[in-house]
C-alpha positions in Angstrom: 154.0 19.3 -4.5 152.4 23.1 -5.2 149.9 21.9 -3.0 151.5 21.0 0.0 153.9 23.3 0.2 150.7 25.7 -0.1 149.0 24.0 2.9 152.3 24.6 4.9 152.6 28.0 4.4 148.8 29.5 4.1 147.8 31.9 6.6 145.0 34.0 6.7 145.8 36.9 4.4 144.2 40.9 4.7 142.3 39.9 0.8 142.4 44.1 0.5 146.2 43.5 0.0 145.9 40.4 -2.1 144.2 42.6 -4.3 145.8 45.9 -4.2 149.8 44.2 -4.5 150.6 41.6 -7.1 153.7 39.3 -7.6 156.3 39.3 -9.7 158.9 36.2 -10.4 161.8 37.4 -12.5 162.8 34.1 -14.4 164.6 35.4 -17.6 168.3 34.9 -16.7 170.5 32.1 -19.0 171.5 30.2 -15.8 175.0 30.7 -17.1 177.3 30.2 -14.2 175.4 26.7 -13.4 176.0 25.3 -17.1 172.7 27.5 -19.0 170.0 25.3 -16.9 166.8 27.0 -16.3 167.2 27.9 -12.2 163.4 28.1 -11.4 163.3 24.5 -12.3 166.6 23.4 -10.7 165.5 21.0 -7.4 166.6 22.2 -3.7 165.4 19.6 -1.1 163.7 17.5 -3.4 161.2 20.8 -4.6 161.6 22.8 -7.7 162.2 26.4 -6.9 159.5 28.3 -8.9 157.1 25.5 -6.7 158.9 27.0 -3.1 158.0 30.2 -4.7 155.1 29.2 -5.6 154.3 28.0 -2.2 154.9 31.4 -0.6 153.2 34.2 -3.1 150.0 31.8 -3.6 148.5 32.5 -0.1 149.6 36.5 -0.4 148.6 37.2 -3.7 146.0 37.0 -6.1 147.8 38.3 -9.1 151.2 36.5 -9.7 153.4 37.4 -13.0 156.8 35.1 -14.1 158.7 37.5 -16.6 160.6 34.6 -18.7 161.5 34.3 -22.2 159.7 31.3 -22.8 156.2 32.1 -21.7 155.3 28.1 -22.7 158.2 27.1 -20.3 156.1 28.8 -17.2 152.7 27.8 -18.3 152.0 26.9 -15.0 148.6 26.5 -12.7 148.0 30.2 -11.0 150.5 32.6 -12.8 150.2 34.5 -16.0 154.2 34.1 -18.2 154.8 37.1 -19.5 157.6 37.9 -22.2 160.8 40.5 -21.7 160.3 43.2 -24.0 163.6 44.0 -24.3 165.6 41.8 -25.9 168.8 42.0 -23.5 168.5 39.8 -20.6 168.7 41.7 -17.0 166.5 41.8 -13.8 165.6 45.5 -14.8 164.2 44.1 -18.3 162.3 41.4 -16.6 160.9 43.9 -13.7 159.8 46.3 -16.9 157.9 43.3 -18.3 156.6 42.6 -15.0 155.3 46.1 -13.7 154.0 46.7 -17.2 151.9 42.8 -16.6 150.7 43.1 -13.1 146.9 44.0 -12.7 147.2 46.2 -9.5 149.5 49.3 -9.2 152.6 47.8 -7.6 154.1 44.0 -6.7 156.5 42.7 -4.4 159.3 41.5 -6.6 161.7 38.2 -6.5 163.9 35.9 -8.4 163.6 32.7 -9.5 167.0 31.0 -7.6 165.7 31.8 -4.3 164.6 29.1 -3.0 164.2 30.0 0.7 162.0 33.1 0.4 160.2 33.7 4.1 156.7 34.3 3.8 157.0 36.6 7.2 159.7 38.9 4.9 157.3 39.0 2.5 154.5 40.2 4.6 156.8 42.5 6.2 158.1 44.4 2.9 154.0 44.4 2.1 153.1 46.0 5.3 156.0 48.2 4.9 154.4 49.7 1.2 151.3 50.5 2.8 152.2 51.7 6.2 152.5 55.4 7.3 152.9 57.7 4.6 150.7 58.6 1.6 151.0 58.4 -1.1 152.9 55.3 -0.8 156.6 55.0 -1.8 157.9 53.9 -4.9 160.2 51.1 -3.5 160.0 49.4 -0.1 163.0 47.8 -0.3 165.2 46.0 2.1 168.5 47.2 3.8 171.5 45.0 4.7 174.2 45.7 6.9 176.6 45.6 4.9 175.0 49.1 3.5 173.2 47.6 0.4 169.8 47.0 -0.8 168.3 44.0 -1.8 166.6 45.2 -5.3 165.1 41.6 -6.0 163.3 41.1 -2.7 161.4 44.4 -2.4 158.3 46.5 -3.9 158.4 48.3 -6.9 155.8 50.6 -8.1 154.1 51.4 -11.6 155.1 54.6 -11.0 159.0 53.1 -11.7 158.2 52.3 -14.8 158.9 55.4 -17.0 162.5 55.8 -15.0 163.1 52.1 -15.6 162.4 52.6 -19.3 164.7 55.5 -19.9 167.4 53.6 -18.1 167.2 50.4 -20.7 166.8 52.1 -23.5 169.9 54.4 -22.5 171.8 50.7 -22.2 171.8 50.9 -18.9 171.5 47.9 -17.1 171.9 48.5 -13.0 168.9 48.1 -11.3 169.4 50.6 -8.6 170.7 53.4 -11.0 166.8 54.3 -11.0 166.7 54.7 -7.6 168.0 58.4 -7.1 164.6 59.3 -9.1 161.9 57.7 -7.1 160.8 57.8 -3.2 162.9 55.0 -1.5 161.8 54.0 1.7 164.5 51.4 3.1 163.7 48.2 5.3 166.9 48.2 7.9 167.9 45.1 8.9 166.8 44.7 12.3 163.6 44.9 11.4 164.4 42.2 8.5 165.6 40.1 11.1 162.6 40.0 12.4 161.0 38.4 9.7 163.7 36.3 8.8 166.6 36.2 11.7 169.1 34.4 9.0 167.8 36.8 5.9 167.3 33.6 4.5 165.2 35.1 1.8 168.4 36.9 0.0 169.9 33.8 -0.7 169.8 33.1 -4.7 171.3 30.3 -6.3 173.4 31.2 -9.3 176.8 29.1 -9.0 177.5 25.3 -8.3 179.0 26.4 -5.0 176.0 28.0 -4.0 173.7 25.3 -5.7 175.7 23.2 -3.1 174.7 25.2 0.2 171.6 25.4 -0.8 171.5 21.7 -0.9 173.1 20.8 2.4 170.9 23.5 4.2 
């Protein structure tokens, strides 16, 4: 299934960016709201999730990290599991595990319940980290229209990690209360939208309700 998906969505790929920007899956979440089920393995259209993610970051990567709790759970063909290393669960502890994993200096970051991730968005946010300004920003990260950022479809640096440190071990779990200490550089959304017209790739998967949609669409 991998496989096919992969076929549908390769594209020929600049392999100085495969190199120099890794991946990063965030699958450490309890699933609560949808009865404690593991989400990246939950089926949407008759595919897994983690293999429609799959399907997008194999062609654009080369190094792709799932920060899980159960690194046997993810022992899958072309990713390296890594464990949390904090013990709380949160997106910010599983993009610490992550940024601490990856083998280049930064990674475009997403989560495991969203199964409709565009490959053009991804390219875009990519293209966005390297473009224009040196050194490169922190975070390319996208903005919505309703005014906020998307923190788990966007590109984090190593350079993140010592402000994402002193956040969790402070107790602090909200991923963009780091922010205000790094170089930001926002995506707006019309430039989104050009990637993705219905910002398809911000749609996660964490209730039966949206289970449902996800379904149907």
């Amino acid at each position: 299934m991998i496989f096919a998906l992969f076929c549908e969505t390769s594209q020929t790929v600049n392999k100085q960016t495969k190199n120099t920007v890794s991946a990063i899956i965030l699958a450490g979440g309890m699933g609560s709201r949808l009865g404690y089920v593991n989400k990246a393995f939950m089926s949407v259209a008759g595919t897994r999730i983690i293999d429609r993610l799959l399907a997008v970051c194999i062609p654009l990567f080369d190094d792709i990290v799932i920060a899980c709790r159960d690194t046997e759970t993810f022992a899958l063909p072309g990713v390296r599991a890594v464990s949390d290393r904090f013990e709380i669960r949160s997106s910010l502890t599983g993009l610490h595990a992550g940024l601490n994993a990856i083998r280049s200096d930064r990674a475009f970051v997403t989560a495991c319940d969203a199964p409709f991730l565009q490959p053009e968005m991804v390219k875009l946010l990519v293209q966005e980290a390297g473009a224009g300004r040196e050194p490169a920003p922190d975070i390319v990260i996208p903005l919505k229209e309703d005014g906020h950022y998307e923190p788990l479809c966007a590109i984090y640096s190593k350079r993140c990690l010592p402000h994402i440190e002193a956040q969790l071990r402070s107790g602090n779990l909200k991923i963009t209360d780091f922010f205000r200490h790094v170089d930001l550089r926002p995506v707006p959304a019309q430039n989104l939208r050009k990637a993705d017209p219905e910002l398809q790739s911000f749609m996660g998967v964490n209730t039966p309700e949206e289970l449902e949609r996800a379904r149907k669409k």
